[in-house]
C-alpha positions, 0 to 999 in steps of 0.5 A: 831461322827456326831449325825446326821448321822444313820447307819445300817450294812446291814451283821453281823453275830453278831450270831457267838460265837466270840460275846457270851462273850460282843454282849449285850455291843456291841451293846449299843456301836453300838446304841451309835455310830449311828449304830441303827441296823443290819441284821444277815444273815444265813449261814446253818441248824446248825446255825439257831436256835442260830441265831433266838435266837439272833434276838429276844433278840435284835429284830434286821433284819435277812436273812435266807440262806445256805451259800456255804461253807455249800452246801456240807452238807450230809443232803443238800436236808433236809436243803433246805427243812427245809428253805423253812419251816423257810421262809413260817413261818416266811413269814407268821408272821407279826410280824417277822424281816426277810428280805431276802434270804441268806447269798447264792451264790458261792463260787470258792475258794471252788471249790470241791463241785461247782456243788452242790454249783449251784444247792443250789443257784439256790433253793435259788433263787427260794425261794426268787422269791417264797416269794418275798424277796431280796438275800444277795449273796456271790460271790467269782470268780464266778461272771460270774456264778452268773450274769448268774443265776440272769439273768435266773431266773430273781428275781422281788426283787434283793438284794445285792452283799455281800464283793464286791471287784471288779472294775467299770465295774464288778460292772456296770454290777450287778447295771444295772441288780438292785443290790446293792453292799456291801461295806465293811472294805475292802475299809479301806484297802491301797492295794484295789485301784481297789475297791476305784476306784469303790467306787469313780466312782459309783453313791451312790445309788448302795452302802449298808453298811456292816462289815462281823463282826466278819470276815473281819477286815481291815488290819490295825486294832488292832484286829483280830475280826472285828466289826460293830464299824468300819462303820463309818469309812467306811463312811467317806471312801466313803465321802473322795472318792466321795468328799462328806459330810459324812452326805449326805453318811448316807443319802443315805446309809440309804436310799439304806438300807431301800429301799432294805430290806424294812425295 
């Protein structure tokens, strides 16, 4: 790989226990490869405190949020509760690595429980509003949903929309509004034109990198659980479609990261 090109996967969940038997090898192999760091978003209650573990063995970026595959949680009221305690603390520490609300958003694919999905979100996003932090949303056939609410509620810092798989014009309308669009392992893939369309049509400062390591291995990789090993080829994906150098990619692929999450 080319050495001057610096990464950071904007999604891992480098936490999940897939990683418990080599995420120290990992990640010196990801520092080798020019990925110098990671943010590992949040997914509920149960997964917190391993989280926080991880990031400060590794010191590296991290979100705090309930995912909505969590929202139905018994002790729902409780969790969001308990996040908003975990934000202020951490909000507070100067010294701390979080840098956004999430992983948070809907889920329509898991449609049961929607109404408590709205009602999670929507605390989400007051939240990141209340401590001025981005949102890193997950939105799955609910886009429609989730446009509306940020429009409503307005958040001063925007975030990104994580796994987009959407053509130009769902894509437009996010980016008018200030976000960015997570780009993932999904572009590798032969069948996501709709995706590589978009990818070649949008201006480069609408794109962050990211894996959803360990999920979300492209399909024509040998193994099941994904990596963030796979974000430079994620680049020289977008190179190819934008008819650009991979160095001028990382650039501004780096930039729009930064920028975002304030790192």
């Amino acid at each position: 790989m080319d050495s001057r090109l610096q990464l950071i996967d904007s999604h891992a969940h480098l936490d999940f226990p897939e990683f418990d038997t080599d995420r120290a090898e990992l990640i010196v192999e990801m520092q080798q490869a020019g990925i110098s760091n990671f943010i590992v978003p949040g997914v509920s209650a149960t997964h917190w405190q391993n989280q926080l573990k991880v990031v400060e063995q590794f010191s590296c970026f991290f979100g705090l949020g309930i995912h909505p595959w969590y929202s139905d949680a018994l002790n729902i009221v409780n969790q969001l509760d308990s996040l908003h305690a975990l934000l202020a603390t951490h909000k507070k520490n100067k010294q701390s690595h979080l840098v956004a609300v999430g992983e948070c958003g809907l889920d329509k694919l898991h449609n049961s429980y929607f109404d408590t999905q709205l009602k999670v979100f929507t605390a989400q996003i007051e939240f990141a509003i209340e401590f001025d932090l981005p949102l890193i949303i997950h939105a799955v056939k609910a886009h429609e949903e989730v446009l509306k609410l940020l429009k409503v509620l307005n958040p001063r810092k925007k975030g990104v929309i994580h796994g987009f798989y959407g053509g130009p014009e769902l894509a437009s309308r996010y980016v008018n509004l200030g976000y960015k669009l997570g780009i993932g392992g999904l572009l590798l893939n032969d069948n996501a034109p709709k995706l590589q369309h978009t990818v070649a049509q949008l201006p480069l400062d609408a794109f962050v990198l990211e894996t959803d390591s360990p999920a979300m291995a492209p399909k024509n990789s040998r193994n099941c659980r994904n990596t963030p090993l796979i974000l430079p080829n994620i680049l020289q994906k977008i190179a190819n479609l934008q008819k650009k150098s991979a160095v001028l990619i990382s650039e501004q692929m780096f930039s729009n990261v930064t920028q975002l999450f304030d790192l």
